[in-house]
C-alpha positions, -999 to +999 in steps of 0.1 A: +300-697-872+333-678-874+359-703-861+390-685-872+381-657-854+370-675-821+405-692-830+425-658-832+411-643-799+418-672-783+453-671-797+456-638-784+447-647-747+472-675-749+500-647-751+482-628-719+482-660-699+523-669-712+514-699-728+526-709-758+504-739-765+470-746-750+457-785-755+416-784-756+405-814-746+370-809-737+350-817-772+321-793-771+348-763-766+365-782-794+332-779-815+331-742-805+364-734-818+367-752-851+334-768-855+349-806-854+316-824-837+335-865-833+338-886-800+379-882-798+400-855-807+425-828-794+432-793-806+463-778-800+463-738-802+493-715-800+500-680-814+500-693-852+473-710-856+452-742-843+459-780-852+434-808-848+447-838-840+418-873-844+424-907-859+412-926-889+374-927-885+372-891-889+392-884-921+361-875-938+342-857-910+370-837-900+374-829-938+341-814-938+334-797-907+369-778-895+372-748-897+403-725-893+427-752-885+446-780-899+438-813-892+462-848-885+450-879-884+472-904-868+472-941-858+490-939-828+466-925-795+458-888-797+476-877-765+511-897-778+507-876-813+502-845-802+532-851-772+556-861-806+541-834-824+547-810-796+586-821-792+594-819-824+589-782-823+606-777-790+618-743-789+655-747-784+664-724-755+639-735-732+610-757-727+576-750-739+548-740-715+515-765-723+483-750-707+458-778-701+423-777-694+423-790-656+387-794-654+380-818-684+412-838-681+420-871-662+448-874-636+455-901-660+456-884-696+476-855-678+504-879-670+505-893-702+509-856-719+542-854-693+554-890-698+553-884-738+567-850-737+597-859-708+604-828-698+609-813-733+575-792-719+561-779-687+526-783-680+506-759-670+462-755-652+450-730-676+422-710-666+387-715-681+395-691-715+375-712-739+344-712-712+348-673-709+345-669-746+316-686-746+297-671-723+291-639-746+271-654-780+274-643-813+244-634-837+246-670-849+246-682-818+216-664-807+195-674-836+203-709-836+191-709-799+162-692-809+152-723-832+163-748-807+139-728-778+109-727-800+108-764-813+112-771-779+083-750-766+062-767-793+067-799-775+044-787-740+015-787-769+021-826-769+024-826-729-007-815-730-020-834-755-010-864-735-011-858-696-040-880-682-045-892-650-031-926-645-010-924-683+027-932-669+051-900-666+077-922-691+046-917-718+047-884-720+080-884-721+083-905-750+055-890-769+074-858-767+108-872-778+092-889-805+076-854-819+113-835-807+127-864-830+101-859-862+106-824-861+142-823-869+161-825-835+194-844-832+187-851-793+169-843-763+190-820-744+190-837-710+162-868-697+130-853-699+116-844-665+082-853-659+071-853-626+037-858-611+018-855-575+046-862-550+071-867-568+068-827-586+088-822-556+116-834-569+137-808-583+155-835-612+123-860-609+132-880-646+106-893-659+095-928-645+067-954-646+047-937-619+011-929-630+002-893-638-017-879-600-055-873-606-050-844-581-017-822-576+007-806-600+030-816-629+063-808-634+077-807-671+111-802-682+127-805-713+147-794-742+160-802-775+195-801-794+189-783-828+219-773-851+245-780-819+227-762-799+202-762-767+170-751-753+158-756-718+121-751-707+098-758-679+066-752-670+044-767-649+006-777-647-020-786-621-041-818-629-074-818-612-089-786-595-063-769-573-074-751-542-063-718-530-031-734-513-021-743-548-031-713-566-014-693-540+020-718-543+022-715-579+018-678-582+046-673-557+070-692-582+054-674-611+061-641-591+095-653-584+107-657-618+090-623-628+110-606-605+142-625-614+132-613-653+125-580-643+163-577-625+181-598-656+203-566-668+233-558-684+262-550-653+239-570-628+258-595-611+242-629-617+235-629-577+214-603-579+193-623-600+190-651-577+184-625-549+154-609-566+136-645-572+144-656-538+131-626-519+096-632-532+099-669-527+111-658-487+083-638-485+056-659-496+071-690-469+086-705-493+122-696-489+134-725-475+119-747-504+139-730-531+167-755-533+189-746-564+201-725-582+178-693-600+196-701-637+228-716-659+240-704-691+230-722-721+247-729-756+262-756-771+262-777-736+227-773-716+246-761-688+276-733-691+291-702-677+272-681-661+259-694-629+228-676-618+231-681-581+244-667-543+275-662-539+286-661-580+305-626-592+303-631-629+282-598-646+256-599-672+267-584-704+249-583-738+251-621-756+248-640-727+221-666-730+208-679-693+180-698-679+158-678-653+141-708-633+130-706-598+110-728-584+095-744-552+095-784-539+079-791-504+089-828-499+064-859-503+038-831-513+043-808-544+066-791-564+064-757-590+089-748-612+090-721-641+117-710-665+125-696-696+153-689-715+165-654-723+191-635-737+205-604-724+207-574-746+220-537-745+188-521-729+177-552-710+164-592-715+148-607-745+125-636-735+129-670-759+109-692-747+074-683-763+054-704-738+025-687-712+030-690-680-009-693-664-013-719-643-033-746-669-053-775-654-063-804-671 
């Protein structure tokens, strides 16, 4: 990954926004940036350079893994070090301008930035500049996603493996952690969603205790963290022998998220997106159980910039990785949901996840 140059260009959207420091606080944009992966750090960045600033535990990590900045380890708290830090280089005609990241900092770290730096700065809500950067992957990016989606597809081979009637949903969870874990992932990307009978018609049904439904549909989705970096996945399956009012449910979602591929182009608005799977889902009488949104960007955090849903005015553009996942939940009776990853290219979408999408019944 090229830090120093993610580290320039953020340098030189610092001087756009008039700020001559910004403190990163939130540690996977720290990870982005300089490659630093511990629980507690702050990186400072102005126009001449980037400083990370972490405490004694990580002399050795921080040794090995940053990457276009320096690096202080200090004793004292990280906010009070890089306050003293900061006012020791006050400019002397006027006070520096400190951009914070409003959205992953406390009411109560914010006011200990102002009480350390009294005055000598003025703090400042920057807007979301790291987020924005990484909405667009680079080539590295890209391919380390493309490992992390296909070991993560090879787990629905041990789904199916293990999805019984009356084998508990936590199972095949487990079983598919275990092989996620054996095949070289760091962790799961989120709690493993598998969700059977009535309960597929939960949109976030986690895995529980409840026995796997000798009649009705399955709802699996998961995802893995390989080399810092996520997949996401779901497909679902039908246990038993489903009837035309199944058949005719899932194909609706499967027609959904074809349509929502099929309108996933560079200079489409996200919206769009969401429109496209939602008009099938409308059409089909399902409209009103579509209940979130189409897709979510995807990187080193399982869910990032862009949103794919109503209402949202960011635009596709070539290296954005997103989720295309519509689905359908009609309470206390079933639930459907299919999605793949997929990166956006020049002429159009490149699918990632590998995985068919026929409804399969076991």
């Amino acid at each position: 990954m090229d830090h120093r140059a993610r580290l320039e260009a953020l340098s030189r959207a610092l001087d756009k926004e008039r700020l001559d420091y910004l403190l990163v606080s939130h540690l996977s944009n720290i990870r982005y940036l300089c490659g630093f992966t511990g629980s507690a750090a702050l990186l400072l960045v102005n126009t001449n350079g980037a400083t990370l600033f972490t405490d004694g535990r990580y002399i050795a990590q921080a040794k090995e893994e940053v990457s276009g900045a320096r690096v202080v380890i200090d004793h004292k708290p990280i906010l009070m070090a890089v306050g003293e830090w900061l006012r020791n280089r006050r400019k002397a005609r006027r006070s520096l301008v400190l951009g914070v990241e409003a959205e992953h900092m406390t009411v109560g770290a914010y006011k200990k930035v102002a009480d350390v730096l009294r005055g000598k700065a003025r703090l400042k809500q920057a807007p979301p500049l790291v987020e924005q950067a990484r909405m667009v992957k680079d080539a590295a990016e890209i391919a380390s996603l493309r490992r992390a989606v296909l070991l993560g597809a090879s787990l629905f081979d041990v789904a199916l493996e293990t999805i019984r009637p009356g084998i508990p949903e936590t199972e095949i969870a487990a079983a598919m952690e275990f092989k996620a874990r054996q095949s070289g992932a760091e962790a799961m990307s989120f709690e493993t969603i598998i969700a059977s009978g009535p309960r597929s018609a939960l949109p976030h049904g986690r895995a529980s205790k409840a026995p796997i439904s000798a009649d009705g549909f399955v709802v699996c989705d998961f995802g893995v963290i390989l080399g810092g970096y996520c997949s996401d996945m779901t497909r679902t399956v039908y246990v038993g022998r489903p009837g035309n009012k199944a058949r005719g449910f899932y194909n609706a979602v499967r027609e959904a998220q074809q349509a929502a591929l099929e309108a996933t182009r560079p200079g489409t608005p996200v919206s769009e997106v969401d429109r496209a799977a939602r008009k099938v889902l409308k059409n089909a009488g399902l409209g009103r159980y579509f209940t979130h949104s189409t897709g979510h960007g995807v990187g080193i955090e399982i869910h990032e910039s862009p949103r794919v849903a109503a209402g949202q005015e960011d635009v596709l553009k070539p290296g954005m990785v997103i989720t295309i996942e519509p689905g359908a939940y009609v309470p206390g009776k079933r639930g459907a949901r299919i999605e793949d990853m997929v990166v956006v290219t020049e002429r159009g979408v490149d699918v990632l996840t590998p995985t068919a999408k026929e409804l399969i019944c076991i």
